[in-house]
C-alpha positions in Angstrom: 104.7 28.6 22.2 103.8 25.9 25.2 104.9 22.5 24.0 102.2 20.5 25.8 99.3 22.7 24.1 99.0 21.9 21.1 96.1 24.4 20.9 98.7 27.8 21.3 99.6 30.0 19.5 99.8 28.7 15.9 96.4 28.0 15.6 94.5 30.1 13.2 92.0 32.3 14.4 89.1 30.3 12.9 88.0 27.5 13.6 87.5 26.1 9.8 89.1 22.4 10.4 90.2 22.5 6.6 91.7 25.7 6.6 93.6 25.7 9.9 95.3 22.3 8.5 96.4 24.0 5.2 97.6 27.0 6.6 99.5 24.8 9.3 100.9 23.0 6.4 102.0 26.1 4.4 99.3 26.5 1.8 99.3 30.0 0.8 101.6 31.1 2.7 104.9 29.2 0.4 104.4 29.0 -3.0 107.4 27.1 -4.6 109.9 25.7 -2.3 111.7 24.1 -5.0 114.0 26.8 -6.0 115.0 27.1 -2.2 115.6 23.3 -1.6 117.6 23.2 -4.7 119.3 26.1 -3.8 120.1 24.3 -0.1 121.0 20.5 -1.6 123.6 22.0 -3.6 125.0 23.8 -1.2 124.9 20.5 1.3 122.6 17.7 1.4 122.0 17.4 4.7 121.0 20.5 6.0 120.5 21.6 10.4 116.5 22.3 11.4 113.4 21.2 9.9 112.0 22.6 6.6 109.7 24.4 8.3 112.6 26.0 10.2 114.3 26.5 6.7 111.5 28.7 5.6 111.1 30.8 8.2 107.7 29.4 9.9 106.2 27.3 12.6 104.7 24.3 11.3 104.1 20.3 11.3 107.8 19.1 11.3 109.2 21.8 13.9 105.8 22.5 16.2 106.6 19.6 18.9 110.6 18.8 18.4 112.7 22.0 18.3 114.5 22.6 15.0 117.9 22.8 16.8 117.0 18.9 17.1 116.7 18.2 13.9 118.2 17.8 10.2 116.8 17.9 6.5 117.8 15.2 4.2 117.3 16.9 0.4 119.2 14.6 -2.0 117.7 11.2 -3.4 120.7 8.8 -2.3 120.4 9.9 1.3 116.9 10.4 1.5 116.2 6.9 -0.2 119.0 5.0 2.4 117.0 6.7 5.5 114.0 5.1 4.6 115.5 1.8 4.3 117.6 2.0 7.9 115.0 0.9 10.2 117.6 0.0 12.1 119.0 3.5 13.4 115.8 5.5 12.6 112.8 4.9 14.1 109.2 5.7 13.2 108.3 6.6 17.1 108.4 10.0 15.5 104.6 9.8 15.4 104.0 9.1 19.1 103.7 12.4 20.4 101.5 13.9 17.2 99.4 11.1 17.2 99.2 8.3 19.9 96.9 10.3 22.5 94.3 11.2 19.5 94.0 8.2 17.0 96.0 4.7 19.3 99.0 3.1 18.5 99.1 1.9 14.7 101.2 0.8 12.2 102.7 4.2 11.5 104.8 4.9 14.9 105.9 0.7 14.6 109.2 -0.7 13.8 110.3 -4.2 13.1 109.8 -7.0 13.7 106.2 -5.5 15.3 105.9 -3.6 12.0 106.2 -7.1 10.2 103.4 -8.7 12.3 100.5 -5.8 12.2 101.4 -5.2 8.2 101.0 -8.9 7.4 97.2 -8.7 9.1 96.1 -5.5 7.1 98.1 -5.7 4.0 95.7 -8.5 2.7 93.0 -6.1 3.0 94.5 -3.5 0.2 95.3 -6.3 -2.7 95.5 -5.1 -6.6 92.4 -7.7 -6.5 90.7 -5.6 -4.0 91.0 -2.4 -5.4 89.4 -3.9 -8.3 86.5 -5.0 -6.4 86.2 -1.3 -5.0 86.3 0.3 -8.2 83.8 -2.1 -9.5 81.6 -1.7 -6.6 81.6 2.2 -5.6 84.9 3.9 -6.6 83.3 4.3 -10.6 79.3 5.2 -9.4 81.2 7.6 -6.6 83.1 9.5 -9.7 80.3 9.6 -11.2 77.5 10.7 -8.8 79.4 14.5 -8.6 79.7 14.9 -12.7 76.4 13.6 -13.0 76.2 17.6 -11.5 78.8 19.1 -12.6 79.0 17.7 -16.3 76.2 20.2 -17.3 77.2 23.3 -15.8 80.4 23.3 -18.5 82.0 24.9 -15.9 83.2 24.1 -11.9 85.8 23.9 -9.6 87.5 20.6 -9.6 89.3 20.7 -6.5 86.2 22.6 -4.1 83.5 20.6 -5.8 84.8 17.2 -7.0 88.5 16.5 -5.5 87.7 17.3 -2.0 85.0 15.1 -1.7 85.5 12.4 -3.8 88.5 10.2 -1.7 86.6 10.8 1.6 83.6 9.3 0.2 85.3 6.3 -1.6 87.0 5.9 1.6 84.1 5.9 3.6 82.8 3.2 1.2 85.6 0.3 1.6 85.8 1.1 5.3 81.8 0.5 5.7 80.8 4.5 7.4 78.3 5.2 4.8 78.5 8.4 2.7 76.1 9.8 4.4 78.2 11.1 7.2 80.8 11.8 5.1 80.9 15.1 5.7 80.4 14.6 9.4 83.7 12.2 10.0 86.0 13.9 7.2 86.1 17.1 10.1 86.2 14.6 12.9 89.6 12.9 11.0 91.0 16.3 10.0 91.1 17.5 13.8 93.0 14.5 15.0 95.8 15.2 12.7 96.2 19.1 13.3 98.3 19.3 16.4 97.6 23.2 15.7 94.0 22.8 17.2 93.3 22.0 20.7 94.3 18.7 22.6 90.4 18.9 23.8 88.9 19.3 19.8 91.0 16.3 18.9 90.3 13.9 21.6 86.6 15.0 21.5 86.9 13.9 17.4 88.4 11.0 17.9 85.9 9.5 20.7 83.2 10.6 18.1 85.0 8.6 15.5 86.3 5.8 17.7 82.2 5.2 18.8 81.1 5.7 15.4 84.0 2.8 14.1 83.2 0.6 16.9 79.4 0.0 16.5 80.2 -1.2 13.3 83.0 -3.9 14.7 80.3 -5.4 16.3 78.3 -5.7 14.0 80.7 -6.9 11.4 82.0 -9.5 13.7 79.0 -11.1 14.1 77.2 -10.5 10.4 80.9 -10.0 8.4 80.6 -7.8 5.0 82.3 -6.8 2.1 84.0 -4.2 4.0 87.3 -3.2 4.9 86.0 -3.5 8.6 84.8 -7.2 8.0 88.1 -7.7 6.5 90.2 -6.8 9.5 88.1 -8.5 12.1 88.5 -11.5 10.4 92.4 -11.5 9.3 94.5 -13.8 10.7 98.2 -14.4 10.9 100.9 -17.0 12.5 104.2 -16.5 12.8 106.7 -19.2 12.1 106.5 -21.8 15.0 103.6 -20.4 16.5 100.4 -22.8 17.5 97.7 -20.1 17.4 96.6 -17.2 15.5 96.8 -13.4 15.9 93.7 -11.4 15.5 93.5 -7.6 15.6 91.8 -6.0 18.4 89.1 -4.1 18.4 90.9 -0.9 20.0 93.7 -1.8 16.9 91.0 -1.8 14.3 89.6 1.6 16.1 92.9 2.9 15.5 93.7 2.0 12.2 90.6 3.4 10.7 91.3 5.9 12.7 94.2 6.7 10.6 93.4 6.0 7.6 90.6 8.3 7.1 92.6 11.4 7.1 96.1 9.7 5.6 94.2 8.1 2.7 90.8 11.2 2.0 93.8 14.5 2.5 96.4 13.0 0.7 94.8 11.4 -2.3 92.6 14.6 -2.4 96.1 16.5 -3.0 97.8 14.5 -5.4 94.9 14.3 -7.5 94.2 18.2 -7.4 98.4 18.4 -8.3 98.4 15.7 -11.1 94.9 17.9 -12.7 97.1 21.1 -12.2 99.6 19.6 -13.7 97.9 18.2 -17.1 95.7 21.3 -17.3 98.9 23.8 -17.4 100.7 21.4 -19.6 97.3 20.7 -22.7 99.9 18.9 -25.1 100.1 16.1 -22.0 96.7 16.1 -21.3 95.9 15.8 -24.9 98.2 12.7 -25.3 96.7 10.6 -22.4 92.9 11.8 -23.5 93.8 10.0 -26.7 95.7 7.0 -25.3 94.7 6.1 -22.2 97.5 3.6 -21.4 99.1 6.8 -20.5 97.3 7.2 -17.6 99.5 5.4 -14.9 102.6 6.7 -15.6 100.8 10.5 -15.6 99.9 9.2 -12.0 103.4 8.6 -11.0 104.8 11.6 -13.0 102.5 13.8 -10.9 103.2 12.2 -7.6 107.0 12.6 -8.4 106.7 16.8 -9.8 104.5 17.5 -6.8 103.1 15.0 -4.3 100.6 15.6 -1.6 103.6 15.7 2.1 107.2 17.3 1.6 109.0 15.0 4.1 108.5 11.9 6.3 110.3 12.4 9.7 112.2 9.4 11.9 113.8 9.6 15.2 117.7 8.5 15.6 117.5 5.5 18.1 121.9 5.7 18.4 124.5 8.0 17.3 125.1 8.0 13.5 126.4 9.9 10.2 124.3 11.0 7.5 125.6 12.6 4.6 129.1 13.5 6.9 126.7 15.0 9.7 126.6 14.2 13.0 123.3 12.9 14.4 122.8 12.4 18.3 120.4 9.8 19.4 117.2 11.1 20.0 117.0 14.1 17.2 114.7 14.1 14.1 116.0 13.3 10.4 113.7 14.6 8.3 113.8 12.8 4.6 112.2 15.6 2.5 110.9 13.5 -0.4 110.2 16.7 -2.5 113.5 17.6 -2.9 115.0 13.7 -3.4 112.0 13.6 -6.1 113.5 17.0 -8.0 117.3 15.4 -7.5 119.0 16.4 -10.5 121.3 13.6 -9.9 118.7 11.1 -10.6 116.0 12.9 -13.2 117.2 15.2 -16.3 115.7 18.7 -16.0 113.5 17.5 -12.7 111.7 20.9 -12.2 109.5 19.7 -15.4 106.6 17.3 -15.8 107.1 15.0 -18.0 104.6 11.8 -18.4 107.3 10.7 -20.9 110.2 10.6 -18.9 111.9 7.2 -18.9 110.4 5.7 -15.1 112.1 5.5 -11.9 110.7 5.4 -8.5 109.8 8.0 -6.4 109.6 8.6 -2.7 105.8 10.2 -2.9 105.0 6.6 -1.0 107.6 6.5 1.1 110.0 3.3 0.6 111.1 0.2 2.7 109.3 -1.4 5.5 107.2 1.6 5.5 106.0 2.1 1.8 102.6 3.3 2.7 100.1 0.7 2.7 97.3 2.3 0.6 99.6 2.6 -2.7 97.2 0.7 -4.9 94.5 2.3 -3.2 95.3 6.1 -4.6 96.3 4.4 -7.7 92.7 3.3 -8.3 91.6 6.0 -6.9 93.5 8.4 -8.9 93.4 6.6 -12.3 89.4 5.7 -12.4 89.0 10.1 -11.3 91.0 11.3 -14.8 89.8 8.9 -17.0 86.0 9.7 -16.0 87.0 13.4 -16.3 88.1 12.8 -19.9 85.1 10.8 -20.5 82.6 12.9 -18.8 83.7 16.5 -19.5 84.7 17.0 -23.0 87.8 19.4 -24.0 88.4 19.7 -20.4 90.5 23.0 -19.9 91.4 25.7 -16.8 89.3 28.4 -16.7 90.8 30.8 -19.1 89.1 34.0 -16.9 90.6 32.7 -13.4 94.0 34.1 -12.0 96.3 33.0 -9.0 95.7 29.2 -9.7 99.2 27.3 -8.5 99.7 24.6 -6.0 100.7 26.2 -3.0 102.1 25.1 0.3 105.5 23.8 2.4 104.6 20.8 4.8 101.4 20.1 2.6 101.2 20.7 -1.0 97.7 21.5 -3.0 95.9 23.1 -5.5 92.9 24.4 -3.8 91.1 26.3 -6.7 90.4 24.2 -10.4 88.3 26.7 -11.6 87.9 24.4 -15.2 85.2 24.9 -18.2 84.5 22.3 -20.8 81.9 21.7 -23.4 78.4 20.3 -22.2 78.5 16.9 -22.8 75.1 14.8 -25.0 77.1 11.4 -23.3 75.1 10.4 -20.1 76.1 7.8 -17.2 73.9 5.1 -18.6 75.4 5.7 -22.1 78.8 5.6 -21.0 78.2 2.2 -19.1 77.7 0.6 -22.3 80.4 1.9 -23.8 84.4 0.7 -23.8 84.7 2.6 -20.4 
């Protein structure tokens, strides 16, 4: 493999932008990694080489940075304290996947940088926000694909509503317009696969850079209730400062940039995993339909048994110990949140889903400084998706004729088949906006 092409030879012999990403990522080639990872943090914690590495494959965490740079952090304790130590590991990680292809952004920053971009976007992802989203387009979104699929009494879930649904929501806040959804979805998924051609993903990203900045000028000059109106207009001033900071257009390029694959894949995932999980387990599924209240801490349940990336990666800036191994500046610490999430240390019996297990946080987000920014995003996202399902879709249930259905994957974790049947609802979309929901 040549290190400076990323096009060699781990891509896939397709050139399906979707399917080379999940096979990069593991899906169906590694079914359940848990037993393996628990197997590994009882024998040590901190294990040498990626998790790729561990299983025998080429992928995300290992394709760039050699595994014999690199440990796995599989416990909770040390996987939580690496997220917190800004100080000694450094999100740079991200430069060489991502810099050339998207810009610099919030995601390869450290502090006090980190501090100074957050504070100018954060204000545009509020709890009050998401509300206004969901109000706006989230709900009419949800609804627009059962108003097709509610009558067929039968579908796939993840092929025909999950894929689609967080791209298009996306493309709603930002301002795109869902009628390109389709069109910039491919364009975002090729800047993220390092396993596709340096040429595919800079050509996608000038296509989605051009696309991003027509719309900056307009919204500069006629703002809207759009997440791009919002960040041309945020402002922040540090302590003892005179003037304001502003976000330039080529940060605001960037940052969209980003967040159209980090926000469409990943919600798309955990919301495919949670519906995995409540179909397989009917008594859970049958609890939240009747009390709805249930609903968020399914959502974080979910997140915890399965969630959409197996690790977060930083680079050591100095020397240091983790978890009695040595680290040389320079190599990768990979904090494998799957396995801290399954720490039997911290949760009883942590292979099983349980919406009724007492709460504790997870590491699905990330933690610290660097707690992903879009948390109440999927929230919303997630929450106002399962309780139009359970309105829309009556005695909602897996296909009892389909085989093979799992989550699958190492690097990226999905369900990419929820073959489902339920009864064909009388209930329309103008009924149900009269009603309680």
């Amino acid at each position: 493999m040549d290190e400076n092409d990323p096009g060699g030879a781990a891509a896939p012999a397709d050139h399906d932008p979707f399917a080379q990403k999940n096979r990069f990522g593991g899906i169906g080639v590694v079914d359940n990694p848990h037993p393996r990872l628990h197997e590994l943090r009882s024998q040590c914690p901190v294990q040498h080489g990626s998790i790729s590495g561990i299983f025998g494959m080429v992928g995300p965490d290992n394709y760039i940075f050699s595994d014999d740079q690199q440990i796995s952090v599989l416990n909770w304790d040390l996987a939580d304290a690496g997220f917190r130590n800004y100080g000694q590991l450094s999100n740079s990680y991200y430069i060489p996947y991502l810099r050339d292809v998207i810009g610099r952004t919030i995601l390869e920053m450290d502090p006090p940088e980190h501090h100074r971009y957050r504070q100018l976007i954060q204000g545009a992802f509020t709890k009050n926000e998401m509300q206004r989203w969901e109000d706006e387009f989230a709900t009419t979104i949800v609804n627009s694909y059962l108003d097709k699929l509610a009558p067929l009494g039968r579908g796939d879930l993840a092929e025909d509503f999950a894929f689609h649904y967080p791209i298009a929501v996306t493309a709603a806040a930002v301002g795109l317009g869902i009628d390109r959804v389709e069109e910039f979805y491919e364009q975002a998924t090729l800047l993220t696969n390092v396993s596709v051609s340096t040429e595919e993903r800079l050509a996608a990203a000038k296509d989605l850079g051009d696309l991003v900045q027509r719309l900056i000028i307009e919204r500069r000059a006629n703002p809207q209730q759009d997440l791009i109106s919002v960040l041309t207009q945020a402002k922040f001033r540090n302590a003892g400062e005179r003037t304001d900071t502003m976000l330039s257009d080529e940060e605001i390029v960037a940052f969209v940039r980003l967040l159209v694959p980090a926000g469409a894949q990943t919600t798309y995932r955990s919301l495919t995993n949670l519906l995995y999980a409540l179909l397989t387990h009917p008594e859970q599924l049958e609890a939240i339909r009747n009390d709805r209240s249930l609903i968020p801490q399914a959502i974080e349940e979910g997140l915890r048994w399965d969630g959409p990336l197996l690790s977060f990666a930083r680079i050591a800036t100095e020397d240091l110990s983790i978890g009695g191994v040595d680290v040389p500046k320079g190599d990768v610490v990979n904090l494998c949140v799957h396995a801290a999430n399954r720490d039997p240390e911290r949760w009883e019996n942590p292979d099983d889903f349980d919406i009724f297990r007492a709460p504790q946080a997870h590491l699905s987000f990330g933690m610290g400084t660097h707690t992903c920014l879009g948390v109440h995003f999927a929230r919303m996202e997630m929450r106002v998706a399962i309780e139009l399902l359970l309105d829309r879709l009556p005695n909602l249930r897996l296909d009892p004729d389909a085989d093979g259905v799992q989550i699958s994957g190492l690097q990226s974790r999905t369900a990419v088949r929820l073959p489902c049947v339920w009864d064909v609802p009388t209930t329309t979309t103008s009924d149900l906006s009269e009603s309680e929901h």
